[in-house]
C-alpha positions in Angstrom: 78.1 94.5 104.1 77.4 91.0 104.9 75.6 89.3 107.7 77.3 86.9 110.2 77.2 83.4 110.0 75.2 81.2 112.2 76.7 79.1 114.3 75.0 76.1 112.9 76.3 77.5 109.6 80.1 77.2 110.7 79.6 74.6 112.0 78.6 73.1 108.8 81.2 74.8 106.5 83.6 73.1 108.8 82.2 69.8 108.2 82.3 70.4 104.6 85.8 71.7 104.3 86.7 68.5 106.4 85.0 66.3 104.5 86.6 67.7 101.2 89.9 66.5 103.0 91.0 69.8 104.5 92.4 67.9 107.5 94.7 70.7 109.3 93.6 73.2 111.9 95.1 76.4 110.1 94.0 74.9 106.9 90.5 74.7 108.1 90.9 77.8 109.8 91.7 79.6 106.4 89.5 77.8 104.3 86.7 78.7 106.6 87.5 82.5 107.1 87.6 81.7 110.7 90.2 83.2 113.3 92.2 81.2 115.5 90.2 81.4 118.5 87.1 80.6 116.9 87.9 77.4 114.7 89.2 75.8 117.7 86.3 76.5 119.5 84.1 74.7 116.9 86.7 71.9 116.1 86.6 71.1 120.4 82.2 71.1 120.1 82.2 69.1 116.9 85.0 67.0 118.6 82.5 66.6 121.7 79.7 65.7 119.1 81.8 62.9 117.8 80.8 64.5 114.4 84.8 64.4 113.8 87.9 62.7 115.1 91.5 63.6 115.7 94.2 61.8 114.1 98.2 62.1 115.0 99.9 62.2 111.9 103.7 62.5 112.6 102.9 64.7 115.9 100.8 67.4 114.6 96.9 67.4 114.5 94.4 66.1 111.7 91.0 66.1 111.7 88.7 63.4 109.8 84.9 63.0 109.5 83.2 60.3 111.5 79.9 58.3 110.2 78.1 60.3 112.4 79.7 63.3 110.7 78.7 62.5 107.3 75.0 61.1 108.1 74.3 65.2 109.7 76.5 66.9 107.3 74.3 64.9 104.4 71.1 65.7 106.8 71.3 69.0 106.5 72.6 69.6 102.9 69.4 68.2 101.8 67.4 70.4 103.8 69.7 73.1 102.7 68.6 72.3 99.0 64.4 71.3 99.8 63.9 74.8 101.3 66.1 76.5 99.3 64.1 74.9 95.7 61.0 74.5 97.8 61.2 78.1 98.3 61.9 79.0 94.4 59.2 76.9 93.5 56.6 78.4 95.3 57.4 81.8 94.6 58.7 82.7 98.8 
């Protein structure tokens, strides 16, 4: 069985996908293992955030990371990885 994400933790694989140019909403949907409901739920907070932006690209919907987007996607990754090796490293 496997445990449910956090929301910090979506909101973060969303940041990556996006930032690994998955720019569509079904695409990030998919790539994300998110349903329909959900990813736009996320896509509207880290809209609100200004952590990403909306482009029109011949009427339909694409998403791109802003600054502000990279700088707490970056943020956290490191953290991700200093208490993740922190953690080996001390034996926790």
């Amino acid at each position: 069985m496997t445990r449910r994400r956090s929301k910090i933790e979506l909101y973060l694989e969303v940041l990556r996908a996006i930032s690994k140019g998955v720019s569509k909403p079904t695409n990030i949907m998919y790539k994300c293992n998110l349903s329909w409901e959900n990813s736009r739920e996320i896509l509207n907070f880290l809209l609100r955030q200004n952590l990403i932006s909306v482009v029109d690209e011949n009427g339909r919907k694409s998403y791109r990371l802003t600054e502000r987007g990279r700088e707490v996607l970056e943020y956290f990754s490191k953290a991700q990885i200093l208490l993740t090796a922190g953690g080996r490293k001390r034996g926790i």
